[in-house]
Backbone as XML, in Angstrom:
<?xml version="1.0"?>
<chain id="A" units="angstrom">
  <residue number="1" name="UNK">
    <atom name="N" x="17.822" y="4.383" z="14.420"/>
    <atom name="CA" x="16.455" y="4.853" z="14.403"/>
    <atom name="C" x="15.737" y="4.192" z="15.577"/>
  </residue>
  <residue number="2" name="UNK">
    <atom name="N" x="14.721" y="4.724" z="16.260"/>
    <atom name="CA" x="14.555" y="4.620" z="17.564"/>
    <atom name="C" x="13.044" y="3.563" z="17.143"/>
  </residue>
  <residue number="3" name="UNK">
    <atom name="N" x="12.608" y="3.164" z="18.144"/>
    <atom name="CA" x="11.099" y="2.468" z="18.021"/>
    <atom name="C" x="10.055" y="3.029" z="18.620"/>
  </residue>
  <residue number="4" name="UNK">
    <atom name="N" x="8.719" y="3.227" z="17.939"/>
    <atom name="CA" x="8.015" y="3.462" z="19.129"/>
    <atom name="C" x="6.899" y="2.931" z="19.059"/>
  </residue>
  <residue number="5" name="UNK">
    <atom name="N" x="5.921" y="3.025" z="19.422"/>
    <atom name="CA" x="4.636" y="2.195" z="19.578"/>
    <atom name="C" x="2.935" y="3.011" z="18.258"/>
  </residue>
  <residue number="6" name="UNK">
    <atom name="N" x="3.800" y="4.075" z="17.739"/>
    <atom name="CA" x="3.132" y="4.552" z="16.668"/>
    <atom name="C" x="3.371" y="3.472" z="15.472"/>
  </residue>
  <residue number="7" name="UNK">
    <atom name="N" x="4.758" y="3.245" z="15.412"/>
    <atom name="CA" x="5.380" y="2.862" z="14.328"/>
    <atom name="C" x="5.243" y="0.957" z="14.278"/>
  </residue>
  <residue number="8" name="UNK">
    <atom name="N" x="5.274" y="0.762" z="15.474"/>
    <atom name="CA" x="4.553" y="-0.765" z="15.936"/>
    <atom name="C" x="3.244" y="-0.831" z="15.517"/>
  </residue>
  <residue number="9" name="UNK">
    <atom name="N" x="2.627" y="-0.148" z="15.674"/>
    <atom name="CA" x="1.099" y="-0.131" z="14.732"/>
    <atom name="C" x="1.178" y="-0.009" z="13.497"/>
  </residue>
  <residue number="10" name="UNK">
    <atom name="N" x="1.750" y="0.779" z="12.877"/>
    <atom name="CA" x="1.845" y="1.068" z="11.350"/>
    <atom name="C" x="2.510" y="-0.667" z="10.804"/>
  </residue>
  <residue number="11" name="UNK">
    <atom name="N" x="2.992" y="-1.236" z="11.595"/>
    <atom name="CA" x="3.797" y="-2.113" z="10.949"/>
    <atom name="C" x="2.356" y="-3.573" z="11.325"/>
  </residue>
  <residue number="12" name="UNK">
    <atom name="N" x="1.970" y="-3.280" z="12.404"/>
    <atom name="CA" x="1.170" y="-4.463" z="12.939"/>
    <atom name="C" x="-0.073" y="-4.576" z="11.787"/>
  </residue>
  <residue number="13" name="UNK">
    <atom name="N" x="-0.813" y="-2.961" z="11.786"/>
    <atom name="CA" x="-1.907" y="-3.801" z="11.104"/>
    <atom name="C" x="-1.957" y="-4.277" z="9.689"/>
  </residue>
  <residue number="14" name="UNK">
    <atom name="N" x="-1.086" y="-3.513" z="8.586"/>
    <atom name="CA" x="-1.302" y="-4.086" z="7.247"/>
    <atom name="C" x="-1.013" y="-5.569" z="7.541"/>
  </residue>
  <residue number="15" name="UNK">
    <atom name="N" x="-0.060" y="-5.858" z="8.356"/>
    <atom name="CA" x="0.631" y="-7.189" z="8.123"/>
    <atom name="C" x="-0.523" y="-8.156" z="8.713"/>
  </residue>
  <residue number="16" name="UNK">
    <atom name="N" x="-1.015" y="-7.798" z="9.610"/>
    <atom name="CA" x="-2.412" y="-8.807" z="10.161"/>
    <atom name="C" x="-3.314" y="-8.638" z="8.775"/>
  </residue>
  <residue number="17" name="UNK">
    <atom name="N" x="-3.431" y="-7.852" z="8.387"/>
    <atom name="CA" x="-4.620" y="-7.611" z="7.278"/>
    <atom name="C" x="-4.542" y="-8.357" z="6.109"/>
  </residue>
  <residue number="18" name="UNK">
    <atom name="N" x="-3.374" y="-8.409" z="5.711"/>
    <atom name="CA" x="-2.556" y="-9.064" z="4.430"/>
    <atom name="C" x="-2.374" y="-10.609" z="4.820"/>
  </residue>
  <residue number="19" name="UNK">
    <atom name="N" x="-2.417" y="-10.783" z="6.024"/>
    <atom name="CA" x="-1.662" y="-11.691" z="6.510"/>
    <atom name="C" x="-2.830" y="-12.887" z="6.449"/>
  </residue>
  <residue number="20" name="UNK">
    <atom name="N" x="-3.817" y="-12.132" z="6.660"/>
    <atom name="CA" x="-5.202" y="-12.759" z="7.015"/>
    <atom name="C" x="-5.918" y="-12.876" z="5.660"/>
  </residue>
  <residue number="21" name="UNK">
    <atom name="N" x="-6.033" y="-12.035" z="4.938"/>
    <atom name="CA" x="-6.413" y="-11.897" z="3.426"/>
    <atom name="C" x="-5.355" y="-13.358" z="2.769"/>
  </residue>
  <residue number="22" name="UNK">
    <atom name="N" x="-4.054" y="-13.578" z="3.214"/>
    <atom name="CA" x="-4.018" y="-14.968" z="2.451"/>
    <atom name="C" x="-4.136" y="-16.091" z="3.399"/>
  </residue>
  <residue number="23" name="UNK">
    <atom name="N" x="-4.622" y="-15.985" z="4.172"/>
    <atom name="CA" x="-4.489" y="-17.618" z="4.939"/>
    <atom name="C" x="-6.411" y="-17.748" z="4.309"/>
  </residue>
  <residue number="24" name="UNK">
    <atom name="N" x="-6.889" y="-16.310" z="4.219"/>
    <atom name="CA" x="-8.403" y="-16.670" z="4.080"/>
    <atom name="C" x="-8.704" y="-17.250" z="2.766"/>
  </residue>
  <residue number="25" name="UNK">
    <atom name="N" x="-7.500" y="-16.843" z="1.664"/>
    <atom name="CA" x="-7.519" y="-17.447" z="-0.265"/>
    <atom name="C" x="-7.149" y="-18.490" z="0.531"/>
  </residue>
  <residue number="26" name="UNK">
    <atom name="N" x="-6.318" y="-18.809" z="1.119"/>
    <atom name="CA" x="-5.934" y="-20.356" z="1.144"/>
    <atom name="C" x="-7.438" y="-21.040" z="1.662"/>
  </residue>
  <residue number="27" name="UNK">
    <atom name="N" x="-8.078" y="-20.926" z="2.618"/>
    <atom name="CA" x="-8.636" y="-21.643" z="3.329"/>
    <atom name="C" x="-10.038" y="-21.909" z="2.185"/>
  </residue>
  <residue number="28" name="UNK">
    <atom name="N" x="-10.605" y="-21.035" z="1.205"/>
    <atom name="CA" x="-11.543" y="-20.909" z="0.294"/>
    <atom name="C" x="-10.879" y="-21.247" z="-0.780"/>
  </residue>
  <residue number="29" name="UNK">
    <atom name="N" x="-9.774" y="-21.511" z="-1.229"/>
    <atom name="CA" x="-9.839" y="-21.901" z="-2.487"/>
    <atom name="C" x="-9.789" y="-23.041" z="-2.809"/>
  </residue>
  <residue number="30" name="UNK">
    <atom name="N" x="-10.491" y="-23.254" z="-4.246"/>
    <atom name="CA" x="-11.041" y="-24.572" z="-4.941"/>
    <atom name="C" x="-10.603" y="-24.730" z="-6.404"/>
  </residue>
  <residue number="31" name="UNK">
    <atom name="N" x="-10.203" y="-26.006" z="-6.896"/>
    <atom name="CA" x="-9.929" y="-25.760" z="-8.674"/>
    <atom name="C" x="-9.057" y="-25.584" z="-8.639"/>
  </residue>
  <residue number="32" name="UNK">
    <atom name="N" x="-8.933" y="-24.901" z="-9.785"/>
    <atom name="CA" x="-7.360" y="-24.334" z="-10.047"/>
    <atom name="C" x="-6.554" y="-23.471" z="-9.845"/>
  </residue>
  <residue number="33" name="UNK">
    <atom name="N" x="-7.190" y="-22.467" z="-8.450"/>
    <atom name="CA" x="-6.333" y="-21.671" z="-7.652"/>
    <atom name="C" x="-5.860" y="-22.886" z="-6.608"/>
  </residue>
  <residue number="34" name="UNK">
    <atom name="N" x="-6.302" y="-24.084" z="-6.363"/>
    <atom name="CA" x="-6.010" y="-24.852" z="-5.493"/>
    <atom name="C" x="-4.194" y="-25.282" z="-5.093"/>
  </residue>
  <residue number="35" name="UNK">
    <atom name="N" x="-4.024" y="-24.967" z="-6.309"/>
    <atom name="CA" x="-2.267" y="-25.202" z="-6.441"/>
    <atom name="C" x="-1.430" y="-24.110" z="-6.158"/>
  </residue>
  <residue number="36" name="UNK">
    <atom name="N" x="-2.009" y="-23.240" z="-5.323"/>
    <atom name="CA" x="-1.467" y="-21.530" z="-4.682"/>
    <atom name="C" x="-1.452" y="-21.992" z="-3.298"/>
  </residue>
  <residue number="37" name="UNK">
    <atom name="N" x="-2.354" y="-23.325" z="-2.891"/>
    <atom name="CA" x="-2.846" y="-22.734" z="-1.540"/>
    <atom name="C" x="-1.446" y="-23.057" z="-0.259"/>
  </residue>
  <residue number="38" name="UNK">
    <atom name="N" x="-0.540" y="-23.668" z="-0.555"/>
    <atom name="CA" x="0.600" y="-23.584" z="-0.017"/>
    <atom name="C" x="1.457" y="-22.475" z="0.178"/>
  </residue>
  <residue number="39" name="UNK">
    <atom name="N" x="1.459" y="-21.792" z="-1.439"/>
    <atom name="CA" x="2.207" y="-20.211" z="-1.154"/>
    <atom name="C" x="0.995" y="-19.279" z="-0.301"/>
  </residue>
  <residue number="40" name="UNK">
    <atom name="N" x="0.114" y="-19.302" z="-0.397"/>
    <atom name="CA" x="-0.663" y="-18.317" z="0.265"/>
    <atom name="C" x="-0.384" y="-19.234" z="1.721"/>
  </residue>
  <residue number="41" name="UNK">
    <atom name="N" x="-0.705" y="-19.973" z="2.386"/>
    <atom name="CA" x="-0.543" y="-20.236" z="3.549"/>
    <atom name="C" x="0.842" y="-19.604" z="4.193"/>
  </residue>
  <residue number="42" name="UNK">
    <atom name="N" x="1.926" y="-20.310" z="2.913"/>
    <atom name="CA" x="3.223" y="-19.599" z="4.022"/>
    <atom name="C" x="3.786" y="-18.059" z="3.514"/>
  </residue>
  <residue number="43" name="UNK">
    <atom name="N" x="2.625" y="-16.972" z="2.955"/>
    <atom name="CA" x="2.933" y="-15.913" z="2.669"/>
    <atom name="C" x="2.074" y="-15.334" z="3.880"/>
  </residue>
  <residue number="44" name="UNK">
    <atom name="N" x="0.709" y="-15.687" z="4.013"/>
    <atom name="CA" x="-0.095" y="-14.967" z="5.141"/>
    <atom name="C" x="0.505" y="-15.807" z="6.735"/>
  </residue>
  <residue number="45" name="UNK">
    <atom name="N" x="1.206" y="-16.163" z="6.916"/>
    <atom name="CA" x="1.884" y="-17.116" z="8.346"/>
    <atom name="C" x="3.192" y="-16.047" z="8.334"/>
  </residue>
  <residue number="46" name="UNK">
    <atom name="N" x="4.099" y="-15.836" z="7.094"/>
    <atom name="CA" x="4.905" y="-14.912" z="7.557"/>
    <atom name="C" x="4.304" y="-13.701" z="7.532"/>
  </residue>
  <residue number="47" name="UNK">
    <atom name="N" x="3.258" y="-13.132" z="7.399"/>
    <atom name="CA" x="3.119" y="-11.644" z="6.911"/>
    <atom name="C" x="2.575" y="-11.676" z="8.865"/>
  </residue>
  <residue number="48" name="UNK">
    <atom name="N" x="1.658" y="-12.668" z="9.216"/>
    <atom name="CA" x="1.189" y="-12.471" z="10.571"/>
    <atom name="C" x="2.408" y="-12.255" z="11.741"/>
  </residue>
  <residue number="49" name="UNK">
    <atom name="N" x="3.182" y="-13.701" z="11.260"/>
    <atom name="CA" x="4.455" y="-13.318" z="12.463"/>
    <atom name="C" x="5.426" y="-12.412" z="12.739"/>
  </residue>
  <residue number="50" name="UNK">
    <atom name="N" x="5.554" y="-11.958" z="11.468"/>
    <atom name="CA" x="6.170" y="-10.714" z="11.247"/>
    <atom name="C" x="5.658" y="-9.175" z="11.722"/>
  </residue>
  <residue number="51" name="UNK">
    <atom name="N" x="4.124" y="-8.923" z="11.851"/>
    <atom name="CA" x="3.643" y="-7.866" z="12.261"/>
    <atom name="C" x="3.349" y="-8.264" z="13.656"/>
  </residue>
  <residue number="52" name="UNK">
    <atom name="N" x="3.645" y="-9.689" z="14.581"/>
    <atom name="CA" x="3.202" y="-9.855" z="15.716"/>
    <atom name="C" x="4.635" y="-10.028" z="16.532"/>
  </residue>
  <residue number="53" name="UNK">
    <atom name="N" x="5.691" y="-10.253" z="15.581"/>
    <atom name="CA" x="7.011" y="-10.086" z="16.241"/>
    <atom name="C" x="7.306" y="-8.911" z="16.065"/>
  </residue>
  <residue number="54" name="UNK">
    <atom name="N" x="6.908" y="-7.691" z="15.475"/>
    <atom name="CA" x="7.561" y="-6.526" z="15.388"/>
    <atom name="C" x="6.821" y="-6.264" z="17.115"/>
  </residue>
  <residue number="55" name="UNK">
    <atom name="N" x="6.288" y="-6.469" z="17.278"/>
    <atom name="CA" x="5.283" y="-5.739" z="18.643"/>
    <atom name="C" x="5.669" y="-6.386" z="19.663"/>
  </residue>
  <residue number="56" name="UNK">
    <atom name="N" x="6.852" y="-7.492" z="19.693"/>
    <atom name="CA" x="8.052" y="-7.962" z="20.845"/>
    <atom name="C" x="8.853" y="-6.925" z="20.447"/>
  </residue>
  <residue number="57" name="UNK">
    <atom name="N" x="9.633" y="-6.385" z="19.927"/>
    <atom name="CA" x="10.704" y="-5.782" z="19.958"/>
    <atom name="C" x="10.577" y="-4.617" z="21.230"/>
  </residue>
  <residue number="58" name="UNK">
    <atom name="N" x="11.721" y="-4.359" z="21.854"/>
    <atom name="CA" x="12.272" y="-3.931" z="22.938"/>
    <atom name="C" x="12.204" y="-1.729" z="22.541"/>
  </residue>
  <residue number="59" name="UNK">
    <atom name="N" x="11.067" y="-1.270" z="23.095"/>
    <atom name="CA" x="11.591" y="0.122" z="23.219"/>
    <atom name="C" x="12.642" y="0.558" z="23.612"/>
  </residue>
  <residue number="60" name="UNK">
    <atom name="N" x="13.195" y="1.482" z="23.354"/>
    <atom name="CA" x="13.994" y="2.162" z="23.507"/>
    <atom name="C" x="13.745" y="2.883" z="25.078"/>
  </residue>
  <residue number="61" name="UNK">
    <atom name="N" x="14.894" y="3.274" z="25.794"/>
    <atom name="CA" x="14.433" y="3.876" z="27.262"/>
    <atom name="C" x="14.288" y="5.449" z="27.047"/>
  </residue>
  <residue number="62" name="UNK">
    <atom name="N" x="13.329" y="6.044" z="27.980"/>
    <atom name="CA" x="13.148" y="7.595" z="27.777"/>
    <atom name="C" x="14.605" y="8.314" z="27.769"/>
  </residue>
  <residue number="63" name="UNK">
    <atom name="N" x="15.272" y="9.314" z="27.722"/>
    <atom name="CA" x="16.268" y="9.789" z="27.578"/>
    <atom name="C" x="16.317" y="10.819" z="28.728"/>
  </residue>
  <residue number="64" name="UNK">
    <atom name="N" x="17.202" y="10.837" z="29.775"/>
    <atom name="CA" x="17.241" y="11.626" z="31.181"/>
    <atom name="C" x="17.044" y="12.753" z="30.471"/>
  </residue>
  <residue number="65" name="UNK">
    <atom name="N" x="16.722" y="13.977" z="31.601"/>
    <atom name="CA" x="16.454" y="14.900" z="31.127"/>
    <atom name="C" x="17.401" y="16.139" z="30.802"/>
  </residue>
  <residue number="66" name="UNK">
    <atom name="N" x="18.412" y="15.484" z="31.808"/>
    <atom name="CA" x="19.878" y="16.452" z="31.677"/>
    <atom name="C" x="20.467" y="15.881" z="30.151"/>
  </residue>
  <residue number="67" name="UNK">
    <atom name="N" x="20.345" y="15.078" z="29.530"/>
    <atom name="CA" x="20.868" y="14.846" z="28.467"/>
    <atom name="C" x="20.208" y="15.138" z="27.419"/>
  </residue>
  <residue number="68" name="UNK">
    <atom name="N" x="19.358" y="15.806" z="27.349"/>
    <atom name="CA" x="18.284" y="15.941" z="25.727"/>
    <atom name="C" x="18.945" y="17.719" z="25.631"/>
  </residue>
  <residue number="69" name="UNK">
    <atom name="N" x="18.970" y="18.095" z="24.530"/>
    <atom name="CA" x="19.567" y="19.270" z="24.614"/>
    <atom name="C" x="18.354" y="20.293" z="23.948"/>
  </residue>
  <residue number="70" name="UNK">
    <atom name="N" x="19.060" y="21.666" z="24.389"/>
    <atom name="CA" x="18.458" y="22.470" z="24.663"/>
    <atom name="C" x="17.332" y="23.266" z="23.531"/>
  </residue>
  <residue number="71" name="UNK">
    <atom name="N" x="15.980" y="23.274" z="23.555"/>
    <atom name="CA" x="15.798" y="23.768" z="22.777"/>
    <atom name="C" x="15.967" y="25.330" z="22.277"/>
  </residue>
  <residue number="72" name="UNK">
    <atom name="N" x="16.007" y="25.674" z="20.916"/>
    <atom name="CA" x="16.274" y="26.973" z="20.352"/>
    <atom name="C" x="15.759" y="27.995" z="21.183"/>
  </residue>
  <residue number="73" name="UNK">
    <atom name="N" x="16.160" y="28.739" z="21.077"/>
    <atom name="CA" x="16.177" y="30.432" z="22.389"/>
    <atom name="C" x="15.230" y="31.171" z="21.165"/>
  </residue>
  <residue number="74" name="UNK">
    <atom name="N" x="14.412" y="31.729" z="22.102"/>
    <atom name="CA" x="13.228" y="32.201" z="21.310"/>
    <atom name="C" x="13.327" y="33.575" z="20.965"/>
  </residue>
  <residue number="75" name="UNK">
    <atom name="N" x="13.099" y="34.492" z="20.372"/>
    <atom name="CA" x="13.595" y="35.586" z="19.911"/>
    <atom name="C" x="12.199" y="36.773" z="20.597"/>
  </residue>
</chain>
C-alpha cells in the first residue's frame, strides 16, 4: 500500500489532538486522578511521536509514464 500526504494527515492530526488532550490531563490533574498522570504523559508522548513520525516516512516515487497502464477504451 502506497503513502501519500492525504493519508499523512489523516494519521497526523487525531494523533496531535489525542496526543495533546493527554499530556494536557496530565499537566491539570490534581487528587486522585493524580495517580494517572504518568500513564497519560506516556500515552499523549506516544500518540504525538507517532503522528509526527508518520510525516518522516519516505513517499513513494511518481510512477514513469510508460509504465502505468492503459486506461479502459471508451465506447
Amino acid at each position: 500500500m502506497s503513502l501519500n500526504r492525504t493519508a499523512k494527515g489523516i494519521v497526523l492530526v487525531p494523533s496531535l489532538l489525542l496526543g495533546g488532550a493527554f499530556l494536557a490531563a496530565a499537566a491539570w490533574s490534581d487528587g486522585p486522578t493524580a495517580t494517572n498522570r504518568t500513564l497519560a504523559l506516556a500515552l499523549g508522548g506516544a500518540l504525538m511521536a507517532a503522528g509526527l513520525l508518520a510525516q518522516l516516512l519516505p513517499e513513494p516515487e511518481p510512477e514513469p509514464e510508460h509504465n502505468r497502464p492503459d486506461p479502459a477504451p471508451r465506447s
